[in-house]
C-alpha positions in Angstrom: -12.1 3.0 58.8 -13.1 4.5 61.8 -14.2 2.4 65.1 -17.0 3.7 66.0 -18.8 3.3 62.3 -17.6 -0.2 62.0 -18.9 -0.9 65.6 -21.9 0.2 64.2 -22.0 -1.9 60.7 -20.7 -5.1 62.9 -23.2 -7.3 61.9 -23.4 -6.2 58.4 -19.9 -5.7 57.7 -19.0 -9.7 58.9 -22.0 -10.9 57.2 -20.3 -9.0 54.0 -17.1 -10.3 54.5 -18.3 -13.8 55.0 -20.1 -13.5 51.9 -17.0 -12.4 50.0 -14.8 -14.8 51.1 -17.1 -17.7 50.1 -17.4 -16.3 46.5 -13.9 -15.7 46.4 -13.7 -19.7 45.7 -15.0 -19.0 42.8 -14.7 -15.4 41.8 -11.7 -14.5 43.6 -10.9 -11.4 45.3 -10.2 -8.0 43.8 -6.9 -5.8 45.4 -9.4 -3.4 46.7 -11.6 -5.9 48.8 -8.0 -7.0 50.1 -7.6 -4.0 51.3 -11.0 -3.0 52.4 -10.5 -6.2 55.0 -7.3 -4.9 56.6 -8.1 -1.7 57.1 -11.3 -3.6 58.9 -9.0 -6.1 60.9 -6.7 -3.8 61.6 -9.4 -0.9 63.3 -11.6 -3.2 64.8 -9.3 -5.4 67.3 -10.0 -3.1 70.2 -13.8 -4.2 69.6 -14.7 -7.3 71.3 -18.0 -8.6 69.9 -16.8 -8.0 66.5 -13.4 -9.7 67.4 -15.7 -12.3 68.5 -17.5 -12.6 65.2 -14.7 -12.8 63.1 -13.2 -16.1 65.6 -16.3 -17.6 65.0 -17.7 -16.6 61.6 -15.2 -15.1 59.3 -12.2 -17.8 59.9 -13.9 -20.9 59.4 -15.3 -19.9 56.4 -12.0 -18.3 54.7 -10.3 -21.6 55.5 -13.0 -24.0 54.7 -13.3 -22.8 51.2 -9.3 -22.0 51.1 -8.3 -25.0 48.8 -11.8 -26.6 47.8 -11.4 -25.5 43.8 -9.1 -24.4 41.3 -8.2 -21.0 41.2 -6.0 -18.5 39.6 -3.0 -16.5 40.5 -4.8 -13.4 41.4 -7.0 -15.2 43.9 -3.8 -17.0 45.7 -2.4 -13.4 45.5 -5.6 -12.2 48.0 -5.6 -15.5 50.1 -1.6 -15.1 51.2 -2.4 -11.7 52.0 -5.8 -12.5 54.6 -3.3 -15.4 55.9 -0.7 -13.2 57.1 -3.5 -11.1 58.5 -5.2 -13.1 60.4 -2.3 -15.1 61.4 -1.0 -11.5 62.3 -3.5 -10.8 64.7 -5.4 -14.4 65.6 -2.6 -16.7 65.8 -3.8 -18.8 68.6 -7.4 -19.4 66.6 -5.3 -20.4 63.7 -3.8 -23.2 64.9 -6.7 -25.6 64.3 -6.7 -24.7 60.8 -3.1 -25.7 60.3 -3.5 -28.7 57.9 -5.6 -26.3 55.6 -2.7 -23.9 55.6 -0.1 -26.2 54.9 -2.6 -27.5 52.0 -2.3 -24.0 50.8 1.0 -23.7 50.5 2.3 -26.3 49.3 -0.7 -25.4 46.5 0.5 -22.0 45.9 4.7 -22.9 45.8 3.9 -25.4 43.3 1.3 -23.9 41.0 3.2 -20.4 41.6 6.8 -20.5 42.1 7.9 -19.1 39.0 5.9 -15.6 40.3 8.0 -13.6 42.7 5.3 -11.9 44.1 3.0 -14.6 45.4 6.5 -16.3 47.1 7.0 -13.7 48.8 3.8 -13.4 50.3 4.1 -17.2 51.1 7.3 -16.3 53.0 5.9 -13.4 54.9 2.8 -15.9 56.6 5.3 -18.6 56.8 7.7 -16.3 59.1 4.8 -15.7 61.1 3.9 -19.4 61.4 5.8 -19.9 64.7 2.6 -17.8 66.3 -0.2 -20.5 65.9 -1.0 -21.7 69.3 -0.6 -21.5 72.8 2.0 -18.9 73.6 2.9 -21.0 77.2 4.5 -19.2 79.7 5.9 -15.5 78.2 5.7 -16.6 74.8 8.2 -19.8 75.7 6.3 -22.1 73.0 6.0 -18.9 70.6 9.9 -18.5 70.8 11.2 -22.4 70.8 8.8 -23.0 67.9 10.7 -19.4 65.9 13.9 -20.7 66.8 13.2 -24.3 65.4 12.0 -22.8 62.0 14.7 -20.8 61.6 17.6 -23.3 62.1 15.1 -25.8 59.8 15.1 -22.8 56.9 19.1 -21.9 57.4 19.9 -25.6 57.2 17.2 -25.7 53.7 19.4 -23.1 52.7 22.8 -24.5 53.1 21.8 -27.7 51.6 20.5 -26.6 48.2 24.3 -24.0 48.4 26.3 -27.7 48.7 24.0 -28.6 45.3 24.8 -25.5 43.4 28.3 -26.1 44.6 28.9 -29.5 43.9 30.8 -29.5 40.8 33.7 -26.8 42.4 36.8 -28.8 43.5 37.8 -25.4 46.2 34.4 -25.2 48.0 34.9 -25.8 51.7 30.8 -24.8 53.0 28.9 -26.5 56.2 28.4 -29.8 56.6 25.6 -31.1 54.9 25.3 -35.0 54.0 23.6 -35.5 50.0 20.3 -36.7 51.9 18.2 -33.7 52.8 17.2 -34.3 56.5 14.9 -30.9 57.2 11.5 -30.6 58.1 10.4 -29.1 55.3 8.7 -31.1 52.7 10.7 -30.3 49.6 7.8 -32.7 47.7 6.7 -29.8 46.5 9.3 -28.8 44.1 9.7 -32.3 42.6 13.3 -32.5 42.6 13.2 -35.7 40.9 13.1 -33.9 37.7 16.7 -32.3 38.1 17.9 -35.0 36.7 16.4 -34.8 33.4 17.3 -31.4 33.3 20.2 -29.5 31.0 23.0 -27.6 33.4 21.7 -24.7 32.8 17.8 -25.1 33.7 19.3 -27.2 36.6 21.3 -24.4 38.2 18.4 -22.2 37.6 16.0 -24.3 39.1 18.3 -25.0 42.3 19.3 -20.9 42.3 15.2 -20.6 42.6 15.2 -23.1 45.4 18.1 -21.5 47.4 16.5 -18.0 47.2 13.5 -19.4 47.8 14.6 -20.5 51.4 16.7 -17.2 51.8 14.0 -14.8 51.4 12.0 -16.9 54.1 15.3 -16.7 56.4 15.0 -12.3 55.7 11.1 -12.5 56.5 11.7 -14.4 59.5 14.1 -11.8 60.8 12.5 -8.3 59.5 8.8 -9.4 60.6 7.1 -8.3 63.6 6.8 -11.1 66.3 5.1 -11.8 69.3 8.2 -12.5 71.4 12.0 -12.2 71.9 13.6 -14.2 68.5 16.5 -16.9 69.8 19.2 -17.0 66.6 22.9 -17.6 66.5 24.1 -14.7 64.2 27.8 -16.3 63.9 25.9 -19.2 61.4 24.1 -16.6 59.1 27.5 -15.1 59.3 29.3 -18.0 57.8 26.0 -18.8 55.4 27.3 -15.8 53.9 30.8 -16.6 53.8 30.3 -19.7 52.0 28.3 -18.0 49.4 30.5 -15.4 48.8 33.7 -17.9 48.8 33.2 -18.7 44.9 33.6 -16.4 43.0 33.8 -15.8 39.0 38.0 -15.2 39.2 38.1 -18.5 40.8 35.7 -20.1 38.5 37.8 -19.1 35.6 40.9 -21.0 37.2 39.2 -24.8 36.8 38.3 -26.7 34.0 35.7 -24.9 31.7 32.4 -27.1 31.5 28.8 -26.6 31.2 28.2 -26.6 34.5 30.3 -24.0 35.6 29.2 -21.9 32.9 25.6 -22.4 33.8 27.0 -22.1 37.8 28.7 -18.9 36.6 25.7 -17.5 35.3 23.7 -17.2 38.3 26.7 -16.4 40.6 25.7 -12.8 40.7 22.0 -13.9 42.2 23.5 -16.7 44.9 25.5 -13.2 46.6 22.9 -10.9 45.8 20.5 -13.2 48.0 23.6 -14.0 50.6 23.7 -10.1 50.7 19.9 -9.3 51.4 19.9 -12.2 54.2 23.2 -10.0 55.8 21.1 -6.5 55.2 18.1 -8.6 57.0 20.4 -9.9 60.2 21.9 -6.3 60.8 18.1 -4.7 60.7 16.9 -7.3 63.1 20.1 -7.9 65.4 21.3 -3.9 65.6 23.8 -3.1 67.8 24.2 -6.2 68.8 26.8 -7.7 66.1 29.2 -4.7 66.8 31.3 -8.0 68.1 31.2 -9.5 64.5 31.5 -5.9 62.7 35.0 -7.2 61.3 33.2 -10.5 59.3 30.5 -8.3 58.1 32.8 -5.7 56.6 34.7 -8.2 54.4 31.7 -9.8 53.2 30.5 -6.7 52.0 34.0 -5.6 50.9 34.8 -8.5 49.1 31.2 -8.4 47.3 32.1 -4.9 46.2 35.6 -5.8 45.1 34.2 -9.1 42.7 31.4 -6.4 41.1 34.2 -4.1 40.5 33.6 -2.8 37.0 35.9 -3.4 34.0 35.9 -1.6 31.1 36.9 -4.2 29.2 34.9 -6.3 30.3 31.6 -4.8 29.1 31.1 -2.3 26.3 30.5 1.5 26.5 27.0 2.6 26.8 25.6 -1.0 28.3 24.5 -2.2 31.7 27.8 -2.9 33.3 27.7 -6.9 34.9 26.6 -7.5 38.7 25.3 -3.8 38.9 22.2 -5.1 40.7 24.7 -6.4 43.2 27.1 -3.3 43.7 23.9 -1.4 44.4 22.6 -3.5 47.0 26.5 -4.2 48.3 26.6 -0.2 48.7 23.0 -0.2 50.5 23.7 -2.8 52.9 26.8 -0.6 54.0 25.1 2.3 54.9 22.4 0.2 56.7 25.6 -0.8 58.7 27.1 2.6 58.9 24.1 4.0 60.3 23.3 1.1 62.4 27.0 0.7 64.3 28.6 4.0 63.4 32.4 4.4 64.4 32.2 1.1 66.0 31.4 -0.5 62.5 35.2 -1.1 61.8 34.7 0.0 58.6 38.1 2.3 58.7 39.8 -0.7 58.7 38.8 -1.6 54.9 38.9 2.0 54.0 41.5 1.3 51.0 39.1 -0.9 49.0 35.8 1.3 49.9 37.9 4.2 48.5 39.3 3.0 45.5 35.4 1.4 44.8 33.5 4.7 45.3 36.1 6.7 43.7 35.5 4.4 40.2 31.7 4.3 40.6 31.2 8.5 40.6 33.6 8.9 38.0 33.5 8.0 34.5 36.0 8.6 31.6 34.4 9.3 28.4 35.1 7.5 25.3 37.8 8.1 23.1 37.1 8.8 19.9 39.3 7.8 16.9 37.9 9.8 13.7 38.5 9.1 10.0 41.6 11.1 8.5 41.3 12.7 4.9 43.5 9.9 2.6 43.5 9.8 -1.0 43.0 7.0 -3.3 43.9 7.2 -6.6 41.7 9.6 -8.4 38.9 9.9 -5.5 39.3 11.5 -1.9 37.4 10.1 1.2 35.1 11.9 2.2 35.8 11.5 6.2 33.4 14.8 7.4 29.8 12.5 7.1 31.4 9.4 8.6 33.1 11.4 11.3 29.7 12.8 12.5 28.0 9.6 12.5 30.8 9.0 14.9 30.2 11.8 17.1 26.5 11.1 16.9 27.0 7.8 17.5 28.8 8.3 20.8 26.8 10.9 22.1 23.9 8.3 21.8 25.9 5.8 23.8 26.4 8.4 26.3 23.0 8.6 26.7 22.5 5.2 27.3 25.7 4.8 29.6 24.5 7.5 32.0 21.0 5.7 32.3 22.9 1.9 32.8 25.1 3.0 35.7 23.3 6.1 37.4 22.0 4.1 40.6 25.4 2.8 41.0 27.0 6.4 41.3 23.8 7.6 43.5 24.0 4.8 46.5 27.9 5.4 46.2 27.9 9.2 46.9 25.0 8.2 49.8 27.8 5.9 50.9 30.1 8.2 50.3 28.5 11.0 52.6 27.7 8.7 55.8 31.3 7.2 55.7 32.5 11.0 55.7 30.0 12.3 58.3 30.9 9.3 60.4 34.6 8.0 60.1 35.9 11.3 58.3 38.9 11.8 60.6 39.9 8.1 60.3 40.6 8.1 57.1 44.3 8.5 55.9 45.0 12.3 54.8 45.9 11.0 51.1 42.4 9.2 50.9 40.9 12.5 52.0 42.3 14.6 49.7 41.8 12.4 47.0 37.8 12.6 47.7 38.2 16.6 47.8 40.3 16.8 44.2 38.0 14.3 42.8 34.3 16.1 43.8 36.1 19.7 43.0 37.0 18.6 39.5 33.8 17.0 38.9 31.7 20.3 39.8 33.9 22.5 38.3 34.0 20.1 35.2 29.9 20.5 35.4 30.5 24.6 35.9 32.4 24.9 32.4 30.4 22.9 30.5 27.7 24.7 28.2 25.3 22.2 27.8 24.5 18.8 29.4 26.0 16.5 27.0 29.3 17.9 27.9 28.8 16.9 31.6 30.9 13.9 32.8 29.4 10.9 32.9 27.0 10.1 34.4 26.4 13.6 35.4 23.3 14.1 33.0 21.0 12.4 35.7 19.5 15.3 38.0 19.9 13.2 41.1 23.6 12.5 40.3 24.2 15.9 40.6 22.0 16.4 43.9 24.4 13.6 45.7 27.4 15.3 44.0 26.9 18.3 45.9 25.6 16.6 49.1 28.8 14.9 48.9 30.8 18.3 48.7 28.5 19.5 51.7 29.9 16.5 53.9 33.5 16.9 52.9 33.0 20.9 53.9 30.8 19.9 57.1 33.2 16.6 58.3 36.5 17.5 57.3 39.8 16.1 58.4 42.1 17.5 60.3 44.8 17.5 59.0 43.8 18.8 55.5 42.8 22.3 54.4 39.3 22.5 54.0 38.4 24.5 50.7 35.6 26.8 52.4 35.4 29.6 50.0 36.1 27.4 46.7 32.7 25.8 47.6 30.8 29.1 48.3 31.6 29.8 44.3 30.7 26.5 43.4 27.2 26.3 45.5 26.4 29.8 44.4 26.7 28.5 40.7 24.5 25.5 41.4 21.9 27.6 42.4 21.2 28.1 38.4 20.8 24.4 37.8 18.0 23.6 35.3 16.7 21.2 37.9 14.8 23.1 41.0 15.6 20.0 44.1 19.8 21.0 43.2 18.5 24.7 43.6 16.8 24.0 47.0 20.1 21.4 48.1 22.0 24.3 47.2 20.5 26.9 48.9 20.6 24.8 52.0 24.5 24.2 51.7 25.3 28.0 51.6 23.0 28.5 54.7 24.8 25.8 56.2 28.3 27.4 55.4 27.3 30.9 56.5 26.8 29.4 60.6 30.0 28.2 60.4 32.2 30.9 59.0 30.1 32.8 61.1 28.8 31.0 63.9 25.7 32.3 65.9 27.6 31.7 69.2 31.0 31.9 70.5 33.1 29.1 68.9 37.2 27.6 70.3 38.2 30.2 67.0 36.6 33.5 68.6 37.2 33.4 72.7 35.0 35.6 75.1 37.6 38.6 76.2 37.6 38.0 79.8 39.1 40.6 82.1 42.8 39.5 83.1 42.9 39.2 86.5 46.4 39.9 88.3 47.1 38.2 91.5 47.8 40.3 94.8 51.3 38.6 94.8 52.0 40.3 91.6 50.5 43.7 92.5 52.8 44.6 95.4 56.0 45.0 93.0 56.8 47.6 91.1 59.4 47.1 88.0 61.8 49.6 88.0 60.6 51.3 85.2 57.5 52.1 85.9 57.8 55.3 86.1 59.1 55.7 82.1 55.9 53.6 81.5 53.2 56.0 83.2 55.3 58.9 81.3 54.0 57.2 78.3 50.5 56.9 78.9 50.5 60.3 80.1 52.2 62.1 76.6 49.6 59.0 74.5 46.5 59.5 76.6 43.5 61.9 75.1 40.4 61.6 77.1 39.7 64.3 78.9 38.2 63.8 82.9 34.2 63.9 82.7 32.4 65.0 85.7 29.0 64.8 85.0 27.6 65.8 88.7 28.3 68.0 91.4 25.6 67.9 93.9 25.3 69.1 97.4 28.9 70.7 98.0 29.1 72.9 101.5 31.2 75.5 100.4 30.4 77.8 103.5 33.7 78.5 104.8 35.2 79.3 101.0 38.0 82.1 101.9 37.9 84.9 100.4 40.2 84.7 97.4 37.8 82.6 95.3 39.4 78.9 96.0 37.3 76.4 97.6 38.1 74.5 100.5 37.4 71.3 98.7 40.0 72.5 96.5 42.5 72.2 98.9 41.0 68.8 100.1 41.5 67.5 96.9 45.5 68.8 97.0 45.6 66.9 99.6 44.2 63.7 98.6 46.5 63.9 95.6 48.8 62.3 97.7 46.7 59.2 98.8 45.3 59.0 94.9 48.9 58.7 94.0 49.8 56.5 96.4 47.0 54.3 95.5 48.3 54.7 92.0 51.6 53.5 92.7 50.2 50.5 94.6 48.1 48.9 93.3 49.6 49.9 88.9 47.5 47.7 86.7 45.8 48.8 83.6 43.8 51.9 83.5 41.8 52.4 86.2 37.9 53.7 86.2 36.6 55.1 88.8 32.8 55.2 88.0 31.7 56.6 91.7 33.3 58.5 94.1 30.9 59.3 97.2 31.3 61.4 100.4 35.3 62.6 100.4 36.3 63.3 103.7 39.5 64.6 104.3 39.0 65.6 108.3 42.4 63.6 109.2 44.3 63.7 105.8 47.7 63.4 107.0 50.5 64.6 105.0 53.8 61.7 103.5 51.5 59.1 103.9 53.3 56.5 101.4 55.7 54.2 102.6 58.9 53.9 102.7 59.3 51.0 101.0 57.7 52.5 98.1 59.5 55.6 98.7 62.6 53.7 98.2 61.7 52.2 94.3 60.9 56.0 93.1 63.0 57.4 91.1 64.1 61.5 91.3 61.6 62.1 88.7 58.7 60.6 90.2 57.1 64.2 91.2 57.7 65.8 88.0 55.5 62.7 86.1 52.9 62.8 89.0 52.4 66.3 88.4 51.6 65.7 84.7 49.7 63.0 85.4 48.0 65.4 87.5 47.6 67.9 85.1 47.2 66.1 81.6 44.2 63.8 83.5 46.1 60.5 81.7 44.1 58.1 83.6 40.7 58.3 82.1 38.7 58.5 85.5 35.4 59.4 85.2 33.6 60.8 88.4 29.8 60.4 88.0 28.7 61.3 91.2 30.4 63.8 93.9 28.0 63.8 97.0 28.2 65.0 100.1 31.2 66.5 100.5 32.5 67.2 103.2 34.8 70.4 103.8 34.2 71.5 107.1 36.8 71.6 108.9 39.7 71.7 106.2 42.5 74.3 106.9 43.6 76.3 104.3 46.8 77.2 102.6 47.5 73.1 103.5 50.7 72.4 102.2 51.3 69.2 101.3 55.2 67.8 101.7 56.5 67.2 98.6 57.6 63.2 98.3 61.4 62.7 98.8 62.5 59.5 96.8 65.9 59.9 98.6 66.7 62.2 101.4 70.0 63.1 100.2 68.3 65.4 97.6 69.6 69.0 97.8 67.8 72.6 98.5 67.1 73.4 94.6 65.8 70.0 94.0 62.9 70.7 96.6 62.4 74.6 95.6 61.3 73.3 92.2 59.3 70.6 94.0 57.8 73.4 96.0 57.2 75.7 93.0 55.0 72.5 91.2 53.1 71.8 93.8 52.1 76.0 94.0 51.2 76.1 90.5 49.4 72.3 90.5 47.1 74.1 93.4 46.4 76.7 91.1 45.7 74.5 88.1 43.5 72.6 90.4 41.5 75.7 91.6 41.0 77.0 87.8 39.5 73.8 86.8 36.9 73.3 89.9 36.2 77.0 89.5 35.1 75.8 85.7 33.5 72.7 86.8 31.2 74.8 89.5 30.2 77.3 86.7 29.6 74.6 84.5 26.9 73.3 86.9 
C-alpha cells in the first residue's frame, strides 16, 4: 500500500480496521484481511497521526475483544498473526495488555496444540515477548528480559528430555530434579493426565511437549529483536548432545518393554527437533561458534551415521526410516559449511561424510531372481507370464523407490558440492578419487541408457540429474592436487547432457562448458602460459667472450636469411663523390665497419636491431680502434667470418632512417688496417687480409650504388 494513499484514507482505514477487529469476535478474520493489515502496519509507521490512531484506537479494541467468546481455529490463526505484529512494531504499548495475551495463549496452546500451524505462530509472538515495555537504558531491560526467557525455555526443554528419558538406564543429561521449577505455567497441558495414559500416547504427548518448547528456543534465536541477544551457546550445545546420546542401536541393547518401544518410535523426531534448534543457533550466532565447530560437526556426524540407511532394514521401493532426519542432517551442514567455511573443521570427519554421501547418490538396483522352465510330470511351467509380472513388478517399485529417497540424494550432492568447492584439497587423495569414479560412472551409466527406466536409481528425478552434474562441475572447478583432473572426459559428457529431455539440465549444462572453455583457455595470462619477457643479461656477463664465439657467429651467418631493409635515404651530401662512381659515404661506412664490429664483438647478445641510425659522422674515424684485450680472444679466422658477416648481412639490422649524413671531409681510397689477432702472423696471411677488404669495398659500393637508384 503506498504512504501517501493511506495518509490519505487515515481516518477511514482505522475506523475499518476497528470495525473488523470487533467483528472478528464473532466472525473471525479471513487470510486476506490479515494481510490487508500488515501491509497497512507495515507502510504506515513513518506516519505519525496514524501511528497515533492505531495506539489509541486499534489496540484496545483488538485486545479487549481478544478472548471475550468462543472461537474457532481459523480466527486464533489471524489473532497470533496481528499479535506478533503489533508486538513487532508497538511493543512498549503492549505491555499493558499483558494479562490479555497471556489469556490468549494459554487459550490457544490448549484448544490448539495438536495444529502445528497455530503453535508456531504462538512461538513466533512469544519470542518476541521480551519487547513489551520500557527498553531502559540501550535496550538493557529488553535484553535481561530475552535472556531470562530463553534460559526459562532451554531449562522447559531439558526437563520434559529427563521425562522422555526416564526409563533408559545409560542416559547421563543435565540436571533436572522430577519437580518442574520454570516459569512457565505448564497448567496448560494438564500433565496430570499422563498418568492415565498408555506408553505410547504418553511418549507422544511428552515428544509434543519437548518440541513444543524447542521450536520456541529456534524462534527466539532466528527472530528479529530490538537489541543485542545474551545466550551461552556451550548449553544449547550440550541440549543437543543429550538428545542425540540415545540412540536406536543402544536402545536395542536393554530390556525390550513398551516403553522403549513407544520411546523408540519417536526417537527420529526428539533429533530431528535437537537438529533444527542446532541449524537455529548457527543462523543466529554465525561466526562466532568457529570455537565450538568440533561439537557441532559430531552432532551432525553422528545424526548422519544413526539415519544411515540399511537395505535390510527397509524394503525396496518404500520410504527408507529417519529420511526426514538425514535431509535436514545434510541441510544443517551446508548452513555450517557456508557459514564457517575452512574453519568449519569439517575435514576432520571427512571419512563418515564420505562414506554417507557416497551411499545416498548411489543406489543398486534390485536383483531379480526369475522362474526357470521345470517340468512336472506331464505339464510344463509356464515361467514367461510369471517372469514379466516380475519385471513389471520391479520396474513399479523403481518408480516408487526413486520418488521415496530423491530429496535425500539432492541435499547430498548440494552437500556434496560446497564440501568440494570449500575443503576440496583437504580431503585425502583416495576420498577424491573415489567422488570422481563414482559421478563418472553414474553419468556415463545415464549416457548408455536408452530410456529412463534404465537410469540408476534414483536418477529418473530431473533434479537428481541437475545436482549430478553440478557435482561433476565442482569436482572439474575445485580439484585436488594431487589427482588428475578429467578435463576433456567431462567436455563429452556435458556436451551429451545438452540433449536431456529436461530443459533446466540443458541450461546447467550449457553453463558448465562455458565454464570449462575460460579455463582451458583462460581470458588472461594464467601461472600455465608466462608473459615472454625479454632476457636481460647483466653487464658483468657481457664483457666476456667464450672462446668459441667465433664458430657460433659462423653459424648464424651460413642459417640467417633476412635480407638488410633500408627503407629511407634522405638528404645524403654526396658533393665531393670522386669520379669513379663510389661515394664518399661509401668509404665512411668501410670505415665504420670496424667500430660496428667492434661493437659486435662487445657487447655479443642475441640479434641485434638497429631500428634508427641518424647523422653518421665519421670526421675522426680512426683506424685499429679495438682493444687489445679483445684482440687477444680472436681467433686467426676472425676476419674471414667478419667479412661474411659483412657480406651475407646475418644480423638482421634494419636501417629506417639515414639522415644527414655527413661526408664532408672523408678522404678517399681510406684504407682501413686489417685486425691482427696475433702479431706473429706472416706476409701471406695479411695479403689475403688485404685482398678481402679490396673486394668487401667493392661489394659495399655495388650495393649503395643499388640502394641510391632504388630511391
Amino acid at each position: 500500500m503506498n504512504s501517501q494513499i493511506a495518509t490519505l484514507k487515515a481516518d477511514e482505514a482505522v475506523n475499518w480496521f476497528q470495525k473488523r477487529l470487533k467483528n472478528a469476535v464473532s466472525y473471525g478474520l479471513s487470510s486476506e484481511e490479515c494481510n490487508t493489515f500488515e501491509i497497512f502496519i507495515t507502510s504506515t509507521l513513518a506516519d505519525v497521526d496514524i501511528k497515533k490512531q492505531t495506539i489509541n484506537i486499534v489496540l484496545p479494541t483488538f485486545f479487549e475483544n481478544l478472548i471475550s467468546r468462543k472461537v474457532n481455529k481459523s480466527t486464533i490463526d489471524a489473532q497470533a498473526t496481528i499479535i506478533r505484529l503489533f508486538i513487532k512494531y508497538y511493543g512498549g504499548t503492549c505491555n499493558q495488555f499483558k494479562n490479555a495475551l497471556d489469556k490468549f495463549t494459554t487459550k490457544a496452546l490448549s484448544e490448539c496444540f495438536n495444529d502445528d500451524n497455530i503453535v508456531l505462530k504462538v512461538t513466533k509472538y512469544l519470542a518476541l515477548y521480551p519487547q513489551c515495555g520500557g527498553r531502559g537504558q540501550q535496550g538493557i531491560h529488553h535484553a535481561e528480559a530475552w535472556t531470562s526467557q530463553f534460559n526459562d525455555y532451554l531449562y522447559s526443554a531439558n526437563y520434559f528430555l529427563n521425562q522422555l528419558y526416564t526409563n533408559v538406564n545409560f542416559f547421563f543429561g543435565t540436571d533436572v530434579t522430577d519437580k518442574y521449577e520454570g516459569k512457565f505455567d505448564l497448567s496448560i497441558f494438564k500433565l496430570s493426565e499422563l498418568g492415565q495414559m498408555t506408553p505410547k500416547e504418553r511418549y507422544e504427548k511428552l515428544t509434543s511437549l519437548f518440541i513444543f518448547f524447542n521450536t520456541a528456543i529456534q524462534s527466539m534465536l532466528l527472530s528479529m529483536f530490538s537489541t543485542v541477544k545474551h545466550l551461552d551457546p556451550n548449553k544449547v550445545i550440550q541440549f543437543a548432545q543429550d538428545t542425540l546420546s540415545v540412540t536406536s542401536e543402544k536402545l536395542k541393547d536393554t530390556m525390550i518393554t513398551e516403553d522403549v518401544i513407544a520411546l523408540d518410535s519417536v526417537l527420529w523426531k526428539l533429533h530431528s527437533s535437537a537438529i533444527k534448534t542446532i541449524s537455529a543457533l548457527i543462523k543466529c550466532c554465525g561466526r562466532v561458534l568457529i570455537p565450538q565447530g568440533i561439537s557441532i560437526c559430531r552432532i551432525l556426524l553422528q545424526s548422519l551415521n544413526m539415519t544411515h540407511f540399511n537395505s535390510s532394514n527397509a524394503q525396496y521401493g518404500t520410504t527408507r526410516s529417519k529420511l526426514q532426519q538425514r535431509v535436514l542432517t545434510y541441510q544443517v551442514i551446508c548452513s555450517w559449511l557456508a557459514v564457517a567455511g575452512s574453519q568449519s573443521s569439517l575435514q576432520l570427519f571427512s571419512e563418515s561424510l564420505t562414506s554417507g554421501i557416497l551411499f545416498d547418490i548411489k543406489f543398486d538396483k534390485p536383483s531379480l531372481n526369475l522362474v526357470v522352465d521345470k517340468q512336472t510330470g506331464n505339464k510344463k511351467r509356464k515361467s514367461g507370464a510369471l517372469n514379466q509380472k516380475i519385471i513389471n513388478q520391479r520396474d513399479t517399485i523403481v518408480m516408487h523407490d526413486y520418488l521415496a529417497n530423491k530429496s535425500v540424494c539432492n541435499e547430498a550432492h548440494k552437500t556434496l558440492q560446497l564440501f568440494l568447492n570449500t575443503l576440496s584439497s583437504n580431503l585425502k587423495i583416495l576420498q577424491f578419487k573415489i567422488f570422481q569414479s563414482t559421478i563418472m560412472g553414474l553419468l556415463l551409466e545415464i549416457i548408455k541408457c536408452q530410456r529412463p527406466n534404465d537410469y540408476p536409481l534414483p536418477y529418473y528425478d530431473d533434479l537428481c540429474r541437475l545436482n549430478l552434474y553440478k557435482s561433476l562441475l565442482a569436482l572439474i572447478i575445485s580439484p585436488h592436487p594431487q589427482a588428475i583432473t578429467h578435463t576433456s572426459v567431462a567436455l563429452r559428457v556435458f556436451t551429451f547432457g545438452t540433449t536431456d529431455r529436461n530443459e533446466k539440465v540443458k541450461e546447467v549444462c550449457r553453463s558448465s562448458l562455458s565454464k570449462l572453455e575460460h579455463i582451458i583457455r583462460p581470458r588472461n595470462d594464467t601461472l600455465f602460459f608466462p608473459l615472454e619477457n625479454d632476457i636481460e643479461i647483466p653487464p658483468c656477463a657481457q664483457s666476456t667472450i667464450p672462446e668459441n664465439k667465433t664458430h657460433f657467429l659462423q653459424e648464424i651467418v651460413e642459417e640467417s636469411t633476412v635480407p638488410v631493409q633500408v627503407k629511407e635515404l634522405k638528404n645524403v651530401n654526396t658533393e665531393n663523390i670522386q669520379p669513379n662512381g663510389t661515394p664518399p659515404s661509401t668509404q665512411s661506412i668501410s670505415e665504420n665497419k670496424t667500430q660496428i664490429i667492434n661493437k659486435i664483438v662487445e657487447d655479443s647478445t642475441i640479434p641485434i636491431k638497429s631500428r634508427e641510425v641518424k647523422i653518421i659522422n665519421t670526421e675522426n674515424v680512426q683506424p685499429n680502434t679495438i682493444p687489445k684485450s679483445v684482440q687477444t680472444t680472436i681467433p686467426e679466422n676472425k676476419t674471414n667470418v667478419f667479412n661474411k658477416i659483412v657480406k651475407d648481412s646475418t644480423l638482421p639490422i634494419k636501417v629506417k632512417e639515414l639522415n644527414n649524413g655527413n661526408t664532408e671531409n672523408v678522404q678517399p681510397n681510406t684504407v682501413i688496417e686489417s685486425m691482427d689477432a696475433d702479431n706473429s702472423m706472416d706476409s701471406s696471411t695479411v695479403d689475403e687480409s688485404l685482398i678481402n677488404n679490396d673486394l668487401e669495398d667493392e661489394n659495399y659500393t655495388d650495393m649503395l650504388n643499388d640502394f641510391i637508384d632504388s630511391d
